[in-house]
C-alpha positions in Angstrom: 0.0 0.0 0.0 1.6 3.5 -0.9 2.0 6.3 1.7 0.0 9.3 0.9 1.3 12.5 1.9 -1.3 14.6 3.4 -1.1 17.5 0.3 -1.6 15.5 -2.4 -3.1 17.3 -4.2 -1.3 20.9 -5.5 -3.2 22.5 -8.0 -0.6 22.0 -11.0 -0.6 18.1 -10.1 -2.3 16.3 -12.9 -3.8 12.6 -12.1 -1.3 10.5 -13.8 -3.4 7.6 -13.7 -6.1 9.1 -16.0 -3.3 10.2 -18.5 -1.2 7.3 -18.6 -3.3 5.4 -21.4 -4.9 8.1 -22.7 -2.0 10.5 -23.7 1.2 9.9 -25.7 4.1 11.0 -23.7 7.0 13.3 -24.6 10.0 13.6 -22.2 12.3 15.8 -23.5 15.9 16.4 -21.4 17.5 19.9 -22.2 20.9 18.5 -21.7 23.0 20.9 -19.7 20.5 23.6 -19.8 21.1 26.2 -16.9 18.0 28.0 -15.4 19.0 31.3 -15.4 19.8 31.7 -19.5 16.2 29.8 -20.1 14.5 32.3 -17.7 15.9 35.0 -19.2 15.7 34.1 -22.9 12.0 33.4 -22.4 11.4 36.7 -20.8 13.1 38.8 -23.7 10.8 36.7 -25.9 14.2 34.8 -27.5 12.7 31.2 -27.1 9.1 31.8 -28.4 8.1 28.5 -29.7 9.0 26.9 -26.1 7.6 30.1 -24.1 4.1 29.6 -25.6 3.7 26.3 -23.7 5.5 27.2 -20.5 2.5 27.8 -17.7 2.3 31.7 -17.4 4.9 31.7 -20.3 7.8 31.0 -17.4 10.0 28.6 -16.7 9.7 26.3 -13.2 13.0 26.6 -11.3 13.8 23.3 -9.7 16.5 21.7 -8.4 18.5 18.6 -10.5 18.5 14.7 -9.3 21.9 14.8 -10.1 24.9 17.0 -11.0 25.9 15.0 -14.6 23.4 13.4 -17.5 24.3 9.3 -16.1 23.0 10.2 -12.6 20.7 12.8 -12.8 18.9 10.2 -15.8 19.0 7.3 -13.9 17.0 8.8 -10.9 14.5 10.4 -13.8 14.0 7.3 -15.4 13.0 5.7 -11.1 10.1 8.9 -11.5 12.3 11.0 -9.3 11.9 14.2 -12.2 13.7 17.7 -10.8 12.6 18.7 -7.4 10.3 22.0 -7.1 13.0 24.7 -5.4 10.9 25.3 -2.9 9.7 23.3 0.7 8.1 20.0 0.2 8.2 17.3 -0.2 6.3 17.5 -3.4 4.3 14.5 -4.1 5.4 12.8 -8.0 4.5 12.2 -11.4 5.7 8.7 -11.1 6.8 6.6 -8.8 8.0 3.1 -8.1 6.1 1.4 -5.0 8.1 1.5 -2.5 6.6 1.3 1.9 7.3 5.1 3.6 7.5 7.0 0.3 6.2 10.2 1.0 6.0 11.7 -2.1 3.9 9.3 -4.0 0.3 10.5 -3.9 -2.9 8.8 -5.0 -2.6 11.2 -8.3 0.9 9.7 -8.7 1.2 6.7 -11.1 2.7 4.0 -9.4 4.5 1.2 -10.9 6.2 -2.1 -9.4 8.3 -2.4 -12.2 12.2 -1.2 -11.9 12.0 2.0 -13.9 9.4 4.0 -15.5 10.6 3.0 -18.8 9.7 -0.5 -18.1 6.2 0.5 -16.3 5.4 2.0 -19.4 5.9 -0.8 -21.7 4.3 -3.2 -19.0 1.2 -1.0 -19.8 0.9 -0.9 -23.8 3.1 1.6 -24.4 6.0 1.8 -27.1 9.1 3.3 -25.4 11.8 4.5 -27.8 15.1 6.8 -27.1 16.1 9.2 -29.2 20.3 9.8 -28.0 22.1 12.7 -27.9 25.1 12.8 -25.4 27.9 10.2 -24.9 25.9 8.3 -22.5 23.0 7.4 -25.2 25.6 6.7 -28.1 25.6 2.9 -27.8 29.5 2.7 -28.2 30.7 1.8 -25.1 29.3 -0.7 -22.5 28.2 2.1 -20.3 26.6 4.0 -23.5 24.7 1.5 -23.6 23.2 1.1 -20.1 20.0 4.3 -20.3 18.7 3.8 -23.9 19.1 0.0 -22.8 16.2 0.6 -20.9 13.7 1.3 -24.2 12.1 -0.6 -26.2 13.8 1.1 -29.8 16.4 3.4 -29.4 18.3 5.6 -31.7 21.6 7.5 -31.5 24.6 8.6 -34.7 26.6 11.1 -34.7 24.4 13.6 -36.3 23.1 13.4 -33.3 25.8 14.4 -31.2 27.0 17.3 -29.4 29.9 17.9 -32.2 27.3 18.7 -34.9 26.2 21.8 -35.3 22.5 20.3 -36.7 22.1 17.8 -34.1 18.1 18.8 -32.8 17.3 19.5 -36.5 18.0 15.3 -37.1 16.9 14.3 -33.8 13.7 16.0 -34.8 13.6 14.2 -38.0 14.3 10.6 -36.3 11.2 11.3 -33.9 8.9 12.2 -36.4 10.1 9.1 -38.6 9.5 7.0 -35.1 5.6 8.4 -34.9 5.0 7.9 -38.6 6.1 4.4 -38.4 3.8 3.7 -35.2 0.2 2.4 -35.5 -2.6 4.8 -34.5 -3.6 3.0 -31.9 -0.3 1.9 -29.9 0.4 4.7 -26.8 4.0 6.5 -27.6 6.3 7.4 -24.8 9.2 9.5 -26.4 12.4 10.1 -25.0 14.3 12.8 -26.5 18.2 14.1 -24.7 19.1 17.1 -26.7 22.5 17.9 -27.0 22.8 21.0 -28.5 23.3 23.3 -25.2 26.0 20.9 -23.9 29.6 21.7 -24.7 30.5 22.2 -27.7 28.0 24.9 -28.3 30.6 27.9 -29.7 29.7 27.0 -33.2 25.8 28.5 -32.7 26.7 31.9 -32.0 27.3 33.7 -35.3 30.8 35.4 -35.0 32.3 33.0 -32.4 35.1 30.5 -33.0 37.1 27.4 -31.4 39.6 29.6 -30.1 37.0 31.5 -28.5 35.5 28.6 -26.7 32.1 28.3 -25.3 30.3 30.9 -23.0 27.3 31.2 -21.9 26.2 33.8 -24.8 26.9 30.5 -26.5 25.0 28.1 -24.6 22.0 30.5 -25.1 22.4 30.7 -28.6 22.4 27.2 -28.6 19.3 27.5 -27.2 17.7 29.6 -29.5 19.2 26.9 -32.3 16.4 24.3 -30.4 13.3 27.0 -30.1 13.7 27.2 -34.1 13.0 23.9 -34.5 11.1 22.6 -31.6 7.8 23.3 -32.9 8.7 20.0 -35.3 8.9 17.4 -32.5 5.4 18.9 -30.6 3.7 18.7 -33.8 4.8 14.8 -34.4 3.9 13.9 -31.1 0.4 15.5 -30.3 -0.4 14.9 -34.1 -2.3 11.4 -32.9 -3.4 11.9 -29.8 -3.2 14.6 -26.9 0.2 14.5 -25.5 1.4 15.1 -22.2 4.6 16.6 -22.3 7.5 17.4 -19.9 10.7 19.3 -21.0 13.8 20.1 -18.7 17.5 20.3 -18.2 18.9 17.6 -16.2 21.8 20.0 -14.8 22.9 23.2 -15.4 27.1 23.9 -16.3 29.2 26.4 -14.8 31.2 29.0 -17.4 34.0 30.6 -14.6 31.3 31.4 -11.8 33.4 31.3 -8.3 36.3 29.4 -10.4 34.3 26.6 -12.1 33.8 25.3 -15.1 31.5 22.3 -16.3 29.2 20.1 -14.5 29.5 17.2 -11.9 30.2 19.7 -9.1 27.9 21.1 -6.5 27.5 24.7 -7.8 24.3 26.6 -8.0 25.1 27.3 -11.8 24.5 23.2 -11.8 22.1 21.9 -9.6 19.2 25.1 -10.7 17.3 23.6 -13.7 14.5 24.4 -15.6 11.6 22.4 -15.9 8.1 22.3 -17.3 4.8 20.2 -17.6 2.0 20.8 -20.3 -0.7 18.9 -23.0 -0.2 19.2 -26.2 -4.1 19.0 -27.8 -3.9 16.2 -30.2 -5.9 16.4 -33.6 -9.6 18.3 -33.4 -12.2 15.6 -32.3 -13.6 13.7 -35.0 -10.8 14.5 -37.0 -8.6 11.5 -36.4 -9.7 7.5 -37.3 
């Protein structure tokens, strides 16, 4: 039996269990994306095509599961998405059943599998990766050990944070994965997006390798995924309604206090972005 806590029930808290078989699902990982350049490019109205589906047109700040993409993904992938910054505990999305958990809620949906990945394919669903860091490029054993977990996965080095069109063919892989689906078999879409991590010098017009990357590059680099993000929401709520949630899994430092990078306990790192909204699927009556 799962331990309620007694507010379970905050007014942005969907009921999982009613979407979960009714709604495709996109999860979408900003890799590296630091909360401060996506608050501030949504509020100068530099990311519009990602603004427009933020609640209130913001950003959530939360706080990461983990201060690099292997950790921070593996707790995401046991339902333990970025923590609200704020006093909780915050009851979950999704959880594994587990005696004493205080944050799963009786709108939670909770699984006895191992990993959400796995609850999800337990309950109809098809669960395919789409890679974009070193730890989804299937090389070595440990590339191999999170997109392991899905059902279909895809990763090449177009892909990958050295190309300069890497969301533009991620994009293009997921909407080849939906096309090839049948209408009626529930989607659960992974995409890790590796355009903010570094290298990112190369989307900033003007910049070079010698220059290096900053963080006017890394929100370039972001502006280089609002171009083309509308793509991917249109694939995935073009069957169904989709519930969607897209967020950084750790932020990187660029000098602050001496630091540079992730996988360090900095404030640049561990403050993430994060957001949950439907994506209304084709007009009723429309679809077979």
């Amino acid at each position: 039996m799962n331990t309620h806590h007694r507010n379970e029930h905050p007014v942005n808290q969907p009921d999982m269990n009613t979407i979960v078989g009714s709604h495709d699902l996109l999860l979408v990982t900003l890799d590296t994306l630091r909360y401060d350049v996506a608050a501030e490019l949504a509020a100068a109205g530099r990311t519009p095509n990602l603004a427009r589906h933020l609640p209130g047109g913001r950003w959530e700040r939360r706080h990461a599961p983990g201060s690099f993409t292997y950790a921070s993904h593996q707790a995401i992938f046991a339902g333990f998405l970025p923590t609200p910054a704020e006093p909780g505990p915050h009851p979950r999305l999704f959880a594994a059943r587990f005696a004493g958990s205080e944050t799963t809620a009786s709108r939670t949906y909770a699984y006895d599998a191992p990993d959400l990945v796995a609850a999800l394919a337990a309950d109809g669903y098809r669960t395919v990766c789409v890679g974009g860091v070193g730890f989804f490029n299937k090389q070595p054993p440990l590339g191999s050990v999170l997109p392991g977990l899905f059902q279909e996965s895809h990763w090449e080095p177009s892909f990958g944070v050295a190309s300069p069109t890497s969301f533009e063919a991620q994009v293009a892989r997921a909407e080849e994965v939906v096309a090839a689906l049948p209408a009626g078999r529930p989607l659960f879409l992974f995409v890790n997006v590796s355009a903010l991590h570094q290298p990112n010098w190369f989307h900033l017009p003007g910049a070079s390798r010698e220059d290096g990357d900053s963080r006017a590059t890394h929100a370039a680099a972001l502006e280089y995924v609002d171009r083309h993000v509308g793509r991917l929401f249109a694939a995935m709520s073009s069957r169904r309604r989709c519930f969607a949630i897209v967020c950084s899994d750790h932020g990187t430092a660029y000098g602050e206090d001496g630091y540079t990078g992730h996988r360090i306990g900095h404030e640049a790192v561990w403050t993430v972005p994060y957001a949950q909204f439907v994506l209304d699927g084709p007009r009723e009556g429309a679809a077979a």
